[in-house]
PyMOL Python script that loads the backbone (N, CA, C, O; Angstrom):
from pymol import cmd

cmd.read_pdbstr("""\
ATOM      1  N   UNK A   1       0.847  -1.155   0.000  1.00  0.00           N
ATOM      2  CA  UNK A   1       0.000   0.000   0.000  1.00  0.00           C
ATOM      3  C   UNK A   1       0.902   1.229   0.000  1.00  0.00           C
ATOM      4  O   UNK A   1       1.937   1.148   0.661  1.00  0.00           O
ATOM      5  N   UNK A   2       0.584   2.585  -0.792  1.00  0.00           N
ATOM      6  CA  UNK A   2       1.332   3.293  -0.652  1.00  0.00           C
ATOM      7  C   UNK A   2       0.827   4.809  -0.182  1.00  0.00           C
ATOM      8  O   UNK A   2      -0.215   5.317  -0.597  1.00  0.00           O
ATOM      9  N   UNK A   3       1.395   5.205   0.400  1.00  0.00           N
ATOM     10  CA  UNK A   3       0.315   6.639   1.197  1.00  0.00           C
ATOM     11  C   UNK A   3       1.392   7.530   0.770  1.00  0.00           C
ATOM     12  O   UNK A   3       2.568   7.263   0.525  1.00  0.00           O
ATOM     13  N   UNK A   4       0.667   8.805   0.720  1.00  0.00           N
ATOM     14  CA  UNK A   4       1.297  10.237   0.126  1.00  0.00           C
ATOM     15  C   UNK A   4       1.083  11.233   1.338  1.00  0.00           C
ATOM     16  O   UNK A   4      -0.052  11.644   1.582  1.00  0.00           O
ATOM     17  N   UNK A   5       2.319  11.672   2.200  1.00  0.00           N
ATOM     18  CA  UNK A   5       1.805  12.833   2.853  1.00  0.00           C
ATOM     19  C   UNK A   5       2.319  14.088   2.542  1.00  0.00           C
ATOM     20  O   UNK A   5       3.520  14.277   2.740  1.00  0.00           O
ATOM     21  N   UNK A   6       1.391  15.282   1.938  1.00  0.00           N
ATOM     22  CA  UNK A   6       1.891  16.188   1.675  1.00  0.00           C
ATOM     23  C   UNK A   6       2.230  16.996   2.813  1.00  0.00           C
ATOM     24  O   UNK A   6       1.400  17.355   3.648  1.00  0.00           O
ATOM     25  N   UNK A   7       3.958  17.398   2.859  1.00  0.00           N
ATOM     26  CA  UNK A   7       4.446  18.045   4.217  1.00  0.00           C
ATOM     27  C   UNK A   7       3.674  20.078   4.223  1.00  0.00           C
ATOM     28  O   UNK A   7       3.817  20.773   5.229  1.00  0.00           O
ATOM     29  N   UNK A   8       3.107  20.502   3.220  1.00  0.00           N
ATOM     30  CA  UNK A   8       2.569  21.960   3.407  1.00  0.00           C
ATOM     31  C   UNK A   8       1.095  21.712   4.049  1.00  0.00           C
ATOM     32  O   UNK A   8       0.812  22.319   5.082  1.00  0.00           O
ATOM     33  N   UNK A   9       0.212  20.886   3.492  1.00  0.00           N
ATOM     34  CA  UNK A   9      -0.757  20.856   3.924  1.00  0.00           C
ATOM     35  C   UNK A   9      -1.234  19.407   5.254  1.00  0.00           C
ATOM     36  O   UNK A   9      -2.239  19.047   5.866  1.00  0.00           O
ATOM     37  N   UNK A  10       0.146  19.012   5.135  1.00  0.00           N
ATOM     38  CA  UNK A  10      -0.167  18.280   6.712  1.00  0.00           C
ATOM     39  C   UNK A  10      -1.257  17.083   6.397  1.00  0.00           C
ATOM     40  O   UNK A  10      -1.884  16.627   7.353  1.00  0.00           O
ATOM     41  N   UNK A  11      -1.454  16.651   5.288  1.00  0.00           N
ATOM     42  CA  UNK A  11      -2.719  15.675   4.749  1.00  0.00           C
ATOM     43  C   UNK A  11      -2.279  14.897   3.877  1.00  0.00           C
ATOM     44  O   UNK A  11      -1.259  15.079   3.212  1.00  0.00           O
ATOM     45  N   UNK A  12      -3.515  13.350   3.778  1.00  0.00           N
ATOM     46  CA  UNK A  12      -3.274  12.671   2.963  1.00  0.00           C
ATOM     47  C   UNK A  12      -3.415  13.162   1.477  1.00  0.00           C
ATOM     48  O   UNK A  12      -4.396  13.855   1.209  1.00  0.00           O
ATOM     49  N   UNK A  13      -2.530  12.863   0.514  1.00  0.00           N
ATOM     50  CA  UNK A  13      -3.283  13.479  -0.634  1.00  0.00           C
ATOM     51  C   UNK A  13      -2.856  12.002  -1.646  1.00  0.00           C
ATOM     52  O   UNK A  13      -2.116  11.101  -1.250  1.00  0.00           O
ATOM     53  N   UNK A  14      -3.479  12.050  -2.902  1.00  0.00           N
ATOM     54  CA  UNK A  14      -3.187  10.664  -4.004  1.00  0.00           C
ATOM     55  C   UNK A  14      -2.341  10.556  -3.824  1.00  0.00           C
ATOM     56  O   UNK A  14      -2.141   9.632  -3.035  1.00  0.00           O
ATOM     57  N   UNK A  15      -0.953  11.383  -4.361  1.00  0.00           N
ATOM     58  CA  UNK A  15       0.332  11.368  -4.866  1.00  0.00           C
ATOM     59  C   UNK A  15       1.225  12.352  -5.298  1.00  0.00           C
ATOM     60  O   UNK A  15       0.610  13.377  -5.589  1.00  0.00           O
ATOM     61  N   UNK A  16       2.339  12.439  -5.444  1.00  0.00           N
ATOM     62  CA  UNK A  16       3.242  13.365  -5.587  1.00  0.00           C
ATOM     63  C   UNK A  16       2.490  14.203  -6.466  1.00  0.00           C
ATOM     64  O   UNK A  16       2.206  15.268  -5.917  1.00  0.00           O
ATOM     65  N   UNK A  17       1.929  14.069  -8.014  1.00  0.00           N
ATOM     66  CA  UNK A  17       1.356  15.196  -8.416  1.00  0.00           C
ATOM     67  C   UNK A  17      -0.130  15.099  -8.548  1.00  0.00           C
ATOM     68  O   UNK A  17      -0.806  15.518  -9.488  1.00  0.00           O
ATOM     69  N   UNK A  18      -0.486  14.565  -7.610  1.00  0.00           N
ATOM     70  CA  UNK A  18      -1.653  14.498  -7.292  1.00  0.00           C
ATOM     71  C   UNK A  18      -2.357  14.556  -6.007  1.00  0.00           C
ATOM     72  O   UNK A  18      -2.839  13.666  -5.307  1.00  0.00           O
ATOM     73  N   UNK A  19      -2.276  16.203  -5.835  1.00  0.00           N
ATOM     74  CA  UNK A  19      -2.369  16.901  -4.434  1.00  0.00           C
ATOM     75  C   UNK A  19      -3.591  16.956  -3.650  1.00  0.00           C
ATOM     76  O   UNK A  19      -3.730  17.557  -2.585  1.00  0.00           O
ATOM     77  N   UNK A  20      -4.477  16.266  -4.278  1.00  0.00           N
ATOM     78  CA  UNK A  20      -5.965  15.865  -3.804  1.00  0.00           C
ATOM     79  C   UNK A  20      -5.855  15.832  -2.177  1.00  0.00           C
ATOM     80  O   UNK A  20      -4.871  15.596  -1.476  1.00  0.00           O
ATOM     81  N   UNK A  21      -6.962  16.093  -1.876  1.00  0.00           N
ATOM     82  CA  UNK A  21      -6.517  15.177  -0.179  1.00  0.00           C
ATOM     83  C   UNK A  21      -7.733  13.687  -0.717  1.00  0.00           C
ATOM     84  O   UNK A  21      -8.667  13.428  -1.476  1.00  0.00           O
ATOM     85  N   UNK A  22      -6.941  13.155   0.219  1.00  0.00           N
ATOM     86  CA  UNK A  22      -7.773  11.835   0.441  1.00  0.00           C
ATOM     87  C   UNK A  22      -8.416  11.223   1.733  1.00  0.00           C
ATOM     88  O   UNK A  22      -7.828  11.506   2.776  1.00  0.00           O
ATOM     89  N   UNK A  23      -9.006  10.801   1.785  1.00  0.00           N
ATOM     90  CA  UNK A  23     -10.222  10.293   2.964  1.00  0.00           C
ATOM     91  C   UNK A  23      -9.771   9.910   4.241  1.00  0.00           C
ATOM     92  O   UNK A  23     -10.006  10.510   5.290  1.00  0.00           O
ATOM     93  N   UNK A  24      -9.033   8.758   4.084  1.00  0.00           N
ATOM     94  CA  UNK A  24      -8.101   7.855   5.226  1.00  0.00           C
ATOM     95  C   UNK A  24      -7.829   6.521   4.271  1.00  0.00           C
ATOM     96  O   UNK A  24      -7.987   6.423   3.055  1.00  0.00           O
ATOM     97  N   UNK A  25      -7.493   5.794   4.968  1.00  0.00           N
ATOM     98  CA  UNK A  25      -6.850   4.426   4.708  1.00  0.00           C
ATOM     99  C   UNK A  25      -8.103   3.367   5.362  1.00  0.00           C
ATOM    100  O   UNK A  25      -8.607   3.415   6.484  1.00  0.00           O
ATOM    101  N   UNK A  26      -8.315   2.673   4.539  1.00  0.00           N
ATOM    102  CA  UNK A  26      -8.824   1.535   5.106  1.00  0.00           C
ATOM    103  C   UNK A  26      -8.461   0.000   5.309  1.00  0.00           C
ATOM    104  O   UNK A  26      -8.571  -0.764   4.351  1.00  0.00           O
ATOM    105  N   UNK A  27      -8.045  -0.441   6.506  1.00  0.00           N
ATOM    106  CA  UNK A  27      -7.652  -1.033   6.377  1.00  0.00           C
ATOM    107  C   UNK A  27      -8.457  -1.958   7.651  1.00  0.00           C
ATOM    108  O   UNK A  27      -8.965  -1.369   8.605  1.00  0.00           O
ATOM    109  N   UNK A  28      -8.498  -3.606   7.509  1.00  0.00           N
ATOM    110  CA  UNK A  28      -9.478  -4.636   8.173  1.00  0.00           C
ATOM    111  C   UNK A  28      -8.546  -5.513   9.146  1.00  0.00           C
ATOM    112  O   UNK A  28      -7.322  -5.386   9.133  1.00  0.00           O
ATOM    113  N   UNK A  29      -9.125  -6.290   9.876  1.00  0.00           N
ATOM    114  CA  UNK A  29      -8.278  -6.855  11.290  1.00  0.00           C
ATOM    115  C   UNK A  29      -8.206  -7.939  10.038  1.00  0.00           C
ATOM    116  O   UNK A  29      -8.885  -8.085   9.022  1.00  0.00           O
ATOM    117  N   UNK A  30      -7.062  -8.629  10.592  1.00  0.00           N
ATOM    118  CA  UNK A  30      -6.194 -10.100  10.215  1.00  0.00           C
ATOM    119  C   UNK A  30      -5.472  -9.479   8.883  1.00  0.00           C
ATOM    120  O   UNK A  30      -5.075 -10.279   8.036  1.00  0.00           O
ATOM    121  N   UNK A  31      -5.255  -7.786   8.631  1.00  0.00           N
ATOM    122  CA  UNK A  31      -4.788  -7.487   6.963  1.00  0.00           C
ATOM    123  C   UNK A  31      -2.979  -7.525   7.522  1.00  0.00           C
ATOM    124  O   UNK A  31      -2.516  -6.858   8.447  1.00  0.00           O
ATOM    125  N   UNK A  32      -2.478  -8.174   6.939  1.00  0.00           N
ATOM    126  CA  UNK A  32      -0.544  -7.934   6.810  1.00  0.00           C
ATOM    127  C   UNK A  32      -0.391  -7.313   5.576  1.00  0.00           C
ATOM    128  O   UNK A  32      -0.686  -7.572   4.409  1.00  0.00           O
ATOM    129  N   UNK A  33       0.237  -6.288   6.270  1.00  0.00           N
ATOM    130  CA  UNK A  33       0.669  -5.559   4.807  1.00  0.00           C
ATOM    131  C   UNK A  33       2.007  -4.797   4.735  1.00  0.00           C
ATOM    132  O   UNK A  33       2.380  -4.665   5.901  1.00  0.00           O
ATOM    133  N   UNK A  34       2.912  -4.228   3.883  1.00  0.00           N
ATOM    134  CA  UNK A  34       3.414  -2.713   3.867  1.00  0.00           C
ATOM    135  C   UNK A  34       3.073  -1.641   3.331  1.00  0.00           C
ATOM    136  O   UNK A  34       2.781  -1.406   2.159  1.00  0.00           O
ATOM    137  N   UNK A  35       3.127  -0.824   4.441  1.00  0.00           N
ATOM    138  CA  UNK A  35       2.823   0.541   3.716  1.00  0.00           C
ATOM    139  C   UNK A  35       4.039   1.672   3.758  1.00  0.00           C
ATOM    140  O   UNK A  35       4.594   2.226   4.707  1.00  0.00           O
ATOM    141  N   UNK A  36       4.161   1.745   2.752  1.00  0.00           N
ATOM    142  CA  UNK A  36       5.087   2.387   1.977  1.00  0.00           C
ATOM    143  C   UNK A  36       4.504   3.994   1.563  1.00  0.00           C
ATOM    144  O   UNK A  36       3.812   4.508   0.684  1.00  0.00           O
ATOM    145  N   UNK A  37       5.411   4.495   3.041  1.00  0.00           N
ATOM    146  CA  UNK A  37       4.756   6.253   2.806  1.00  0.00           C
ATOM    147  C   UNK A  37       5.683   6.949   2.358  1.00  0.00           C
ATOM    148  O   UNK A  37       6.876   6.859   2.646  1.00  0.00           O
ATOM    149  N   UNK A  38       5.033   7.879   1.426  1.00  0.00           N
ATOM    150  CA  UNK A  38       6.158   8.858   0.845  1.00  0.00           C
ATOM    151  C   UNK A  38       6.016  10.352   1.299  1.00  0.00           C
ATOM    152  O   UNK A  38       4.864  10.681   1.583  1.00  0.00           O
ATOM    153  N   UNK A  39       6.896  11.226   1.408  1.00  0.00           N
ATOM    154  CA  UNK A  39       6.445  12.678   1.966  1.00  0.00           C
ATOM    155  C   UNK A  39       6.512  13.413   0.793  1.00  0.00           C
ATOM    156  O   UNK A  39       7.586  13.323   0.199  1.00  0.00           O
ATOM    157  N   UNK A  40       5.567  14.192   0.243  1.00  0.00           N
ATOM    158  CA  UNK A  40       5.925  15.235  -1.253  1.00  0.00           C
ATOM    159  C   UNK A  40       6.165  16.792  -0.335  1.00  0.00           C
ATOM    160  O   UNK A  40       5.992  16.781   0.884  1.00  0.00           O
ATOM    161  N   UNK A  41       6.452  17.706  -0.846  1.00  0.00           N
ATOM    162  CA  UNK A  41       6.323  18.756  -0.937  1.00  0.00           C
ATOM    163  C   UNK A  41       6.822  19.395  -1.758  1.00  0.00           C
ATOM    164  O   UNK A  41       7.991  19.326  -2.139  1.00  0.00           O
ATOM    165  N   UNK A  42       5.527  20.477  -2.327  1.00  0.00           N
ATOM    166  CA  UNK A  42       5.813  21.692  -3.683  1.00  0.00           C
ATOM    167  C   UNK A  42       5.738  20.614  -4.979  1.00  0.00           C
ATOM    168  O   UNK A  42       6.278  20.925  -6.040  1.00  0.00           O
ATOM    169  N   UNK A  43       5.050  19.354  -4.832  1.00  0.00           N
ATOM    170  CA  UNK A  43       4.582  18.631  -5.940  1.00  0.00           C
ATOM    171  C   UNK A  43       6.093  17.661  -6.136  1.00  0.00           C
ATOM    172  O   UNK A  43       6.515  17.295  -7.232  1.00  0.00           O
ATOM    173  N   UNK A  44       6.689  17.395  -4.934  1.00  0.00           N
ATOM    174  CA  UNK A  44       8.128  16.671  -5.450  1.00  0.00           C
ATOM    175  C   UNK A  44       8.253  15.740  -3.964  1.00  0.00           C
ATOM    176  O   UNK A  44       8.019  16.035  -2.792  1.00  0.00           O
ATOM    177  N   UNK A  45       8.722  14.519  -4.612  1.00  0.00           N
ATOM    178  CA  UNK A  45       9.013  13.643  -3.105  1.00  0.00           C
ATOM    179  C   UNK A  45      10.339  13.752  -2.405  1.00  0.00           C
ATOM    180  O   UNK A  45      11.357  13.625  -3.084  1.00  0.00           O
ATOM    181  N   UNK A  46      10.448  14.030  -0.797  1.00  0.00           N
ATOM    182  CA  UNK A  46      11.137  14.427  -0.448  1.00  0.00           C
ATOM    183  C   UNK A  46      11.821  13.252   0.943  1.00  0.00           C
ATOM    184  O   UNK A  46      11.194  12.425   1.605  1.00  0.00           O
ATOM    185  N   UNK A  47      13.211  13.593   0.992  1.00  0.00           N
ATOM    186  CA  UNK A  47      13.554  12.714   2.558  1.00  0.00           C
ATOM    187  C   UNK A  47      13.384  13.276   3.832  1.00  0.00           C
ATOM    188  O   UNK A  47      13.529  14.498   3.838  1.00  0.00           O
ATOM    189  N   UNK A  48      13.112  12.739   4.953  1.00  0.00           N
ATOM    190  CA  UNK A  48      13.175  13.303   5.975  1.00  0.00           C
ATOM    191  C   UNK A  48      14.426  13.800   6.313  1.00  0.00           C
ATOM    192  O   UNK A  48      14.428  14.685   7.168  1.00  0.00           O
ATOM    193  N   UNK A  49      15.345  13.495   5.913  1.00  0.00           N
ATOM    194  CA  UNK A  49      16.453  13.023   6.210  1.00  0.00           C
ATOM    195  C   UNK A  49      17.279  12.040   7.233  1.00  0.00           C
ATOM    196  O   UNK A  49      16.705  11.369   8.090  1.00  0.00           O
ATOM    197  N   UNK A  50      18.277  12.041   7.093  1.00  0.00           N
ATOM    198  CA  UNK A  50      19.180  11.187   8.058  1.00  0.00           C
ATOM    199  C   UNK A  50      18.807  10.689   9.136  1.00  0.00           C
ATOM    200  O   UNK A  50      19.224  11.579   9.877  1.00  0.00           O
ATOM    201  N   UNK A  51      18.150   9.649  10.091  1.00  0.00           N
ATOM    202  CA  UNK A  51      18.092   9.561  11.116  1.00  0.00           C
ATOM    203  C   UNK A  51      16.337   9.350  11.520  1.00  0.00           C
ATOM    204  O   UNK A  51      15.860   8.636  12.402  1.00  0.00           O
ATOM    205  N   UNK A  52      15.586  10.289  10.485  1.00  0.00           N
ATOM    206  CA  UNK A  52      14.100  10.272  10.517  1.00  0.00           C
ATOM    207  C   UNK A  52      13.528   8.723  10.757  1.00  0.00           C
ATOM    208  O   UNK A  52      13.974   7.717  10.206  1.00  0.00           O
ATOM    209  N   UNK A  53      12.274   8.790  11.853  1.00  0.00           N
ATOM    210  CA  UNK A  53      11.734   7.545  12.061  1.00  0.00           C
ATOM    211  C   UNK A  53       9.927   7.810  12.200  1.00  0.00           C
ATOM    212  O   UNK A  53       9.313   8.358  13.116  1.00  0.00           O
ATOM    213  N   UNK A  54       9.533   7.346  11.242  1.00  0.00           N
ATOM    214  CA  UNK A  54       8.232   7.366  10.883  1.00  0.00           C
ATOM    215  C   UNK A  54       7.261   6.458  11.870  1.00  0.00           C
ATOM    216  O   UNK A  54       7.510   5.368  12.384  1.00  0.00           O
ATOM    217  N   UNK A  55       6.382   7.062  11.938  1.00  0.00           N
ATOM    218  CA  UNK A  55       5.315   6.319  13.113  1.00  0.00           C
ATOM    219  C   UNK A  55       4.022   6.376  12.750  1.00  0.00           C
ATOM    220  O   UNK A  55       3.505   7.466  12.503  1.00  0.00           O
ATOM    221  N   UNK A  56       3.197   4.991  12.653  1.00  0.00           N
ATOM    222  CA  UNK A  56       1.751   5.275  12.436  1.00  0.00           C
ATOM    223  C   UNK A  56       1.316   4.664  13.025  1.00  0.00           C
ATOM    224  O   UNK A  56       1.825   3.573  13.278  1.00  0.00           O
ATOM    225  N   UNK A  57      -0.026   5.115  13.624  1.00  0.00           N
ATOM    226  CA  UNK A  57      -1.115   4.797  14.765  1.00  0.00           C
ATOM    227  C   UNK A  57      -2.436   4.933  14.363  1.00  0.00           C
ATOM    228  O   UNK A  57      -2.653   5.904  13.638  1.00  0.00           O
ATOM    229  N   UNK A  58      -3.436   4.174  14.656  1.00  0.00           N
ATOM    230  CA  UNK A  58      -4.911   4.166  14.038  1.00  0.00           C
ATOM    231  C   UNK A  58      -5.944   3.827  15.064  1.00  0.00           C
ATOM    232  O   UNK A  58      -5.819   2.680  15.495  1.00  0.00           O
ATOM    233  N   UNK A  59      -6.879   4.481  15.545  1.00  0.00           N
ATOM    234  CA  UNK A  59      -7.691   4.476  16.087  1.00  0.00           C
ATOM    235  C   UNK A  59      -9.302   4.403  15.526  1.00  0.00           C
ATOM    236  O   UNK A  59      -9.694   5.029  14.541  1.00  0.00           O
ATOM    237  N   UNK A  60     -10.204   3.449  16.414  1.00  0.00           N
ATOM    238  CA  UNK A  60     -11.380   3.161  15.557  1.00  0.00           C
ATOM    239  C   UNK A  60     -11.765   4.309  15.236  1.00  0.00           C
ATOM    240  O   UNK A  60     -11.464   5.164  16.070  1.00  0.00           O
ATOM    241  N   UNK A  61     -12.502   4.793  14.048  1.00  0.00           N
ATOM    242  CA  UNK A  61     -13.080   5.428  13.153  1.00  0.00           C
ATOM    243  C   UNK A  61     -14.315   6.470  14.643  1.00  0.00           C
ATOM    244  O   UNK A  61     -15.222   5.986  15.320  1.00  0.00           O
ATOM    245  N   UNK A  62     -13.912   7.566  14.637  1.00  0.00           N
ATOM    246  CA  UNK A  62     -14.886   8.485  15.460  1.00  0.00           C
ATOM    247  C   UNK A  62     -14.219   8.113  17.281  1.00  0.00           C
ATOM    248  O   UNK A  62     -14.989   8.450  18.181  1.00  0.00           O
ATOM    249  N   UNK A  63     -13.364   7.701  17.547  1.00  0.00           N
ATOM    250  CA  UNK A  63     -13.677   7.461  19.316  1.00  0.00           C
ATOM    251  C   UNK A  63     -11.623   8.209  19.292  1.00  0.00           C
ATOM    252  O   UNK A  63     -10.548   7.627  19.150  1.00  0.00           O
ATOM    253  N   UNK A  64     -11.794   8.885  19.392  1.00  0.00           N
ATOM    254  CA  UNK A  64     -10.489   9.902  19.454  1.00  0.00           C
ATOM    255  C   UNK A  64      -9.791   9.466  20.721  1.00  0.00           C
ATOM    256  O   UNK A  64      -8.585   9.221  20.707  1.00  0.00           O
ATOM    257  N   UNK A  65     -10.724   9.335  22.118  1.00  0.00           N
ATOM    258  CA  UNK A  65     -10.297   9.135  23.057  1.00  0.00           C
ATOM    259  C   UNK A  65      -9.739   7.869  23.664  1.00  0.00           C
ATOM    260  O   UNK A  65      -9.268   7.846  24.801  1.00  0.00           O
ATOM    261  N   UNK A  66      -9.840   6.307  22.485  1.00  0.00           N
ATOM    262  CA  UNK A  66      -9.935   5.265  22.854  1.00  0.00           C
ATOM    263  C   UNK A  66      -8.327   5.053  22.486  1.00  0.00           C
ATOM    264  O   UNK A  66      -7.444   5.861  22.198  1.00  0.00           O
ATOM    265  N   UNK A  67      -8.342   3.575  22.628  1.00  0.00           N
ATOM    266  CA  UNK A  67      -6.684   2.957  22.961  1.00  0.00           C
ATOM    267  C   UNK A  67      -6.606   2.843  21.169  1.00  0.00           C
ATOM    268  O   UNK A  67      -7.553   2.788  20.384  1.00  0.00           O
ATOM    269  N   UNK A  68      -5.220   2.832  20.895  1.00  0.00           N
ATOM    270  CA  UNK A  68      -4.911   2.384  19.679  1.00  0.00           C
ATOM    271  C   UNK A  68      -5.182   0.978  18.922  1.00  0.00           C
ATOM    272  O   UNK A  68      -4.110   0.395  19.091  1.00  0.00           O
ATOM    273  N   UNK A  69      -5.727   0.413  18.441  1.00  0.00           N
ATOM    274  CA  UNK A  69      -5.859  -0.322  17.765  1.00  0.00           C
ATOM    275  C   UNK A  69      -4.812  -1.225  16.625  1.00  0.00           C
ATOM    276  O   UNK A  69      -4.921  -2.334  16.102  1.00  0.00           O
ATOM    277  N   UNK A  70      -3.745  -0.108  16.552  1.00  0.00           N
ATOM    278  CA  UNK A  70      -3.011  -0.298  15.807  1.00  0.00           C
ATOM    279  C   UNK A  70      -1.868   0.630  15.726  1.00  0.00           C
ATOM    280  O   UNK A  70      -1.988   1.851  15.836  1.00  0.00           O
ATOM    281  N   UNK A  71      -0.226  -0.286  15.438  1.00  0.00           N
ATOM    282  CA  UNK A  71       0.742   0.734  15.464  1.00  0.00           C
ATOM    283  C   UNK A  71       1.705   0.203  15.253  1.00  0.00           C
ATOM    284  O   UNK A  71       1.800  -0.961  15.641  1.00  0.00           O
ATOM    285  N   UNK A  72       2.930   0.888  14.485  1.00  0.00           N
ATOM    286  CA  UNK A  72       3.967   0.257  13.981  1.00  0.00           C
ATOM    287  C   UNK A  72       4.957   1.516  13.778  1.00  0.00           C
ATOM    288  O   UNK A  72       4.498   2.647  13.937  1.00  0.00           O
ATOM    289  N   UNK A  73       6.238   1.341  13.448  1.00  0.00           N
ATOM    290  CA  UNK A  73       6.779   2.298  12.953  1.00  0.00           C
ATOM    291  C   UNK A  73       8.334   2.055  11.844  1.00  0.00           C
ATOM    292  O   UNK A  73       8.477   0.834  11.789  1.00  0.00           O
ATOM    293  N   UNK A  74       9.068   2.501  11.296  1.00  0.00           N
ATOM    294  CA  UNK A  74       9.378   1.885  10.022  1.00  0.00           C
ATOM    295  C   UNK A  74      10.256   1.300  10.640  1.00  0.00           C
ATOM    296  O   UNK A  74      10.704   1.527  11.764  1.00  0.00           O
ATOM    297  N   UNK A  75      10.653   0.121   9.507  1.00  0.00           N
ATOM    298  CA  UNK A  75      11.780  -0.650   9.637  1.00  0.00           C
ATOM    299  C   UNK A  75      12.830  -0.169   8.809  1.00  0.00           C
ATOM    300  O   UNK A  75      13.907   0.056   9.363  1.00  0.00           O
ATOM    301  N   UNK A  76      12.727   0.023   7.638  1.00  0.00           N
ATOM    302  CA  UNK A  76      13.651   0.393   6.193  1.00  0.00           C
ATOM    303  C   UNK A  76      12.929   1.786   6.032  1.00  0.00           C
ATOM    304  O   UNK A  76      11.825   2.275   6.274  1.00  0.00           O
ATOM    305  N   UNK A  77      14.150   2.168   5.490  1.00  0.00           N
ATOM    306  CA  UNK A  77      13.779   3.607   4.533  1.00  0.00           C
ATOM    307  C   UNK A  77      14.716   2.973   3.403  1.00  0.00           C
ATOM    308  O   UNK A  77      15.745   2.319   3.576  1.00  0.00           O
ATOM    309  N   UNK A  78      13.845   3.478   1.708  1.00  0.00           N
ATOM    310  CA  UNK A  78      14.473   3.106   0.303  1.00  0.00           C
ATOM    311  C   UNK A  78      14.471   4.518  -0.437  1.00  0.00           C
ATOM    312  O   UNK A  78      13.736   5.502  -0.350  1.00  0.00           O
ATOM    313  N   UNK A  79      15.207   4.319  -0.939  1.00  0.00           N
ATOM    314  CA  UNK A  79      15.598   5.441  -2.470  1.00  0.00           C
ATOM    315  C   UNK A  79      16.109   4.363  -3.101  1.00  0.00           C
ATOM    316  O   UNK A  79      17.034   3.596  -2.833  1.00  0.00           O
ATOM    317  N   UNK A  80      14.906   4.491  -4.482  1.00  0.00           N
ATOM    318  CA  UNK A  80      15.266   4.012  -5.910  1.00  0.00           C
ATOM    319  C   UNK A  80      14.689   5.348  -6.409  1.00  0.00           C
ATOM    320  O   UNK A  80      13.478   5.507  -6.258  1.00  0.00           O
ATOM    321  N   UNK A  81      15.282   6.157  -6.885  1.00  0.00           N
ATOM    322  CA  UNK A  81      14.745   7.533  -7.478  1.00  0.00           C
ATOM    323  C   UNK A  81      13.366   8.333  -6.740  1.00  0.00           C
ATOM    324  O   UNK A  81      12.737   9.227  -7.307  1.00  0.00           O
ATOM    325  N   UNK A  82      13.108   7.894  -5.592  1.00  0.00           N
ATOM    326  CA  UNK A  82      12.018   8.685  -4.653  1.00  0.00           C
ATOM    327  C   UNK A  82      12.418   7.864  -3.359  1.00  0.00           C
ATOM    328  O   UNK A  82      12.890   6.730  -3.272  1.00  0.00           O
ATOM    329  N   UNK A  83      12.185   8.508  -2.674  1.00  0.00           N
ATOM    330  CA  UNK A  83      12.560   8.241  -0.859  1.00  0.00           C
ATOM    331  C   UNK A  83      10.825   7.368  -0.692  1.00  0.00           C
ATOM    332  O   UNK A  83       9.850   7.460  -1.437  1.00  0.00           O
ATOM    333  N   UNK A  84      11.013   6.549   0.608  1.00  0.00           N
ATOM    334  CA  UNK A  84       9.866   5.527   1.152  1.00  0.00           C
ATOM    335  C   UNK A  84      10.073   5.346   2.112  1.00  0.00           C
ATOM    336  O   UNK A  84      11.274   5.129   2.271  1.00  0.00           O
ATOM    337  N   UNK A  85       9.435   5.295   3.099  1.00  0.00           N
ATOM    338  CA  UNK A  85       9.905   4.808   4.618  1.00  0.00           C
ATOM    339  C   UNK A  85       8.372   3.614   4.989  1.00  0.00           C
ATOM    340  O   UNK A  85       7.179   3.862   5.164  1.00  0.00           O
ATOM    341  N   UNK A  86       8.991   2.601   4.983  1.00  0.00           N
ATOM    342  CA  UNK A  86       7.958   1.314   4.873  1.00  0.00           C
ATOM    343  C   UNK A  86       7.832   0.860   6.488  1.00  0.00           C
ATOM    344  O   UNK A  86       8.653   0.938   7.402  1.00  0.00           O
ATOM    345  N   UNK A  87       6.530   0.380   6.452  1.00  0.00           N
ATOM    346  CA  UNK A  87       6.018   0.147   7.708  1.00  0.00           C
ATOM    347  C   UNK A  87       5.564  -0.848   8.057  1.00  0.00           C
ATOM    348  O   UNK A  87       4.355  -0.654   8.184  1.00  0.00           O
ATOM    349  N   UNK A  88       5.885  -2.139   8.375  1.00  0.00           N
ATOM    350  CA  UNK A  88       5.001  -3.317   8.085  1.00  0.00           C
ATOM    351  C   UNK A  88       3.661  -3.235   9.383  1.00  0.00           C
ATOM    352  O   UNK A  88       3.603  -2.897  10.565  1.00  0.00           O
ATOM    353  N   UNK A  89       2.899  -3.654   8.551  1.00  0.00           N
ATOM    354  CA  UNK A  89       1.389  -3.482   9.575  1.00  0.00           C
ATOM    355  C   UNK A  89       0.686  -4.963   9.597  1.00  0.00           C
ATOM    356  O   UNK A  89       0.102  -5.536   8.678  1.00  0.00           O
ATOM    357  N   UNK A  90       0.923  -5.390  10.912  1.00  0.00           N
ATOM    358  CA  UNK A  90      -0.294  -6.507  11.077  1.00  0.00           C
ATOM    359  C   UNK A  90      -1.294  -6.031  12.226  1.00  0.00           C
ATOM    360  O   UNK A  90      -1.062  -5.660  13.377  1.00  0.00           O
ATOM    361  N   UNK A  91      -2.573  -6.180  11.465  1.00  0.00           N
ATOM    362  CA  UNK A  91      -3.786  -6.038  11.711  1.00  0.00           C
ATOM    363  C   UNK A  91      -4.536  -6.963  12.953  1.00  0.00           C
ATOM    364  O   UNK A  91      -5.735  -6.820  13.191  1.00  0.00           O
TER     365      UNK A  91
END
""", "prot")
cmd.dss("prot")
cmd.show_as("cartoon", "prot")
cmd.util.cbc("prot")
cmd.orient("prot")
């Protein structure tokens, strides 16, 4: 799976030139996956740089105040001509 976060507007959007925002991620209990997030900004994908460690957390849909459900944070960061910082997620 691959997620786009644009670093100006702080949101999901399609993709590097496709600055849309997008909804959320959906994703179901028993799903194994990677997700492979990229950061754009000014329509271009960018590194955190050196040392950066990515973190994602998901909480049921509307209950802000409840326990996490879910959470991981990267193992690898790749450059093959765009930066990725991959996250493996079991559900």
């Amino acid at each position: 799976m691959k997620v786009y976060v644009d670093l100006d507007s702080l949101q999901l959007v399609g993709s590097a030139s496709n600055l849309n925002s997008v909804p959320g991620i959906n994703l179901r209990r028993g799903d194994n996956t990677n997700m492979d997030v990229y950061f754009v900004q000014g329509g271009s994908g960018v590194s955190l740089g050196a040392g950066a460690t990515v973190r994602f957390a998901a909480k049921e849909d509307g209950k802000y105040d409840a326990p996490l459900v879910l959470s991981g944070s990267t193992g690898s960061v790749t450059s093959s001509g765009s930066w990725f910082y991959r996250i493996a997620l079991d559900c």
